[in-house]
N, C-alpha and C positions, 0 to 999 in steps of 0.2 A: 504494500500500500504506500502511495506517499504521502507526501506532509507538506504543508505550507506553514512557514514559520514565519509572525511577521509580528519586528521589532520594533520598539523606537527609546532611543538611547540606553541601551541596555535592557531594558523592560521587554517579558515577553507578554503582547498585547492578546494573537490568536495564536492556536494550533488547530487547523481545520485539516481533515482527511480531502484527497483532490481524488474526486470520483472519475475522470474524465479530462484530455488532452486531445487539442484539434489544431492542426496550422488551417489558416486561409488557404486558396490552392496558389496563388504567389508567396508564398511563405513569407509576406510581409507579416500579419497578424497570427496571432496564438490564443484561444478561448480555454478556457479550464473552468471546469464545475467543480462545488463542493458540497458539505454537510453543512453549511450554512446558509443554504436557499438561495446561495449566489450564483451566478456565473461571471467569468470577470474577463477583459479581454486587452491584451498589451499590444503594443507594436513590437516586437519579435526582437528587431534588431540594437533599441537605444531604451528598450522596457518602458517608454511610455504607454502612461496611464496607472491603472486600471482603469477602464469604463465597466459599472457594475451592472448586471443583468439580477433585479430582485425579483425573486419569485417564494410565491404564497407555500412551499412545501421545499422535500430536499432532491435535489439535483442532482442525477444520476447521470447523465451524458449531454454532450455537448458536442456540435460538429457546424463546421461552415458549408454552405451550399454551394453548390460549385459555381456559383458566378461568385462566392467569395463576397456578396450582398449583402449578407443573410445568415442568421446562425440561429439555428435549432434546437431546443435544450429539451429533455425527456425528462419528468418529473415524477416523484415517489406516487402521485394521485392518479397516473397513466396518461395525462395530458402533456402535451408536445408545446413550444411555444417559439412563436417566429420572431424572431428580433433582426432589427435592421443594426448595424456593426456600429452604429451610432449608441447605441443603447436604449434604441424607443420600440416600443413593444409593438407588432404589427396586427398580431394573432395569436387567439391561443384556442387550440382545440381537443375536445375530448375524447376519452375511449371510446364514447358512443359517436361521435364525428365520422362520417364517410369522408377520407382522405383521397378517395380516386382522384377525382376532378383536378387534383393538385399534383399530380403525377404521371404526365400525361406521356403516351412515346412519341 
């Protein structure tokens, strides 16, 4: 499992479990979900940010869509949630949600 440790002047603030690792598909950005109903997402290269993804339950995965727009997060309640890489929440849908239409070939 890993860990996210995060300090500020010696002081250990969290220790959160990271359920979950995604680059963008230009591995500019990096998304990580945790046990704390987050998702958090950096620029990869000079670790800016985090831009925080709050969500209502815990955070079990987390992946970028391939246009790299868009980031996905799958939560302990079975709902899926769209997030634009900004941090503003697009859509969130549920186990009972028909997702075809959004999947299309």
């Amino acid at each position: 499992m890993l860990r996210d440790y995060e300090y500020e002047r010696g002081k250990l603030l969290a220790d959160r479990a990271v359920n979950s690792v995604g680059f963008d598909p230009c591995g500019t950005y990096v998304v990580a979900v945790f046990d704390d109903f987050k998702g958090r997402i950096w620029r990869w290269k000079d670790g800016a940010g985090p831009i925080e993804l709050n969500h209502p339950d815990k955070v079990y995965a987390g992946q970028f869509t391939p246009g790299g727009d868009h980031v996905i997060t799958a939560l302990g309640d079975g709902s899926l949630s769209l997030w634009r890489t900004e941090g503003v929440l697009d859509t969130t849908f549920s186990a009972r949600d028909k997702l075809t239409p959004f999947f299309k070939d």
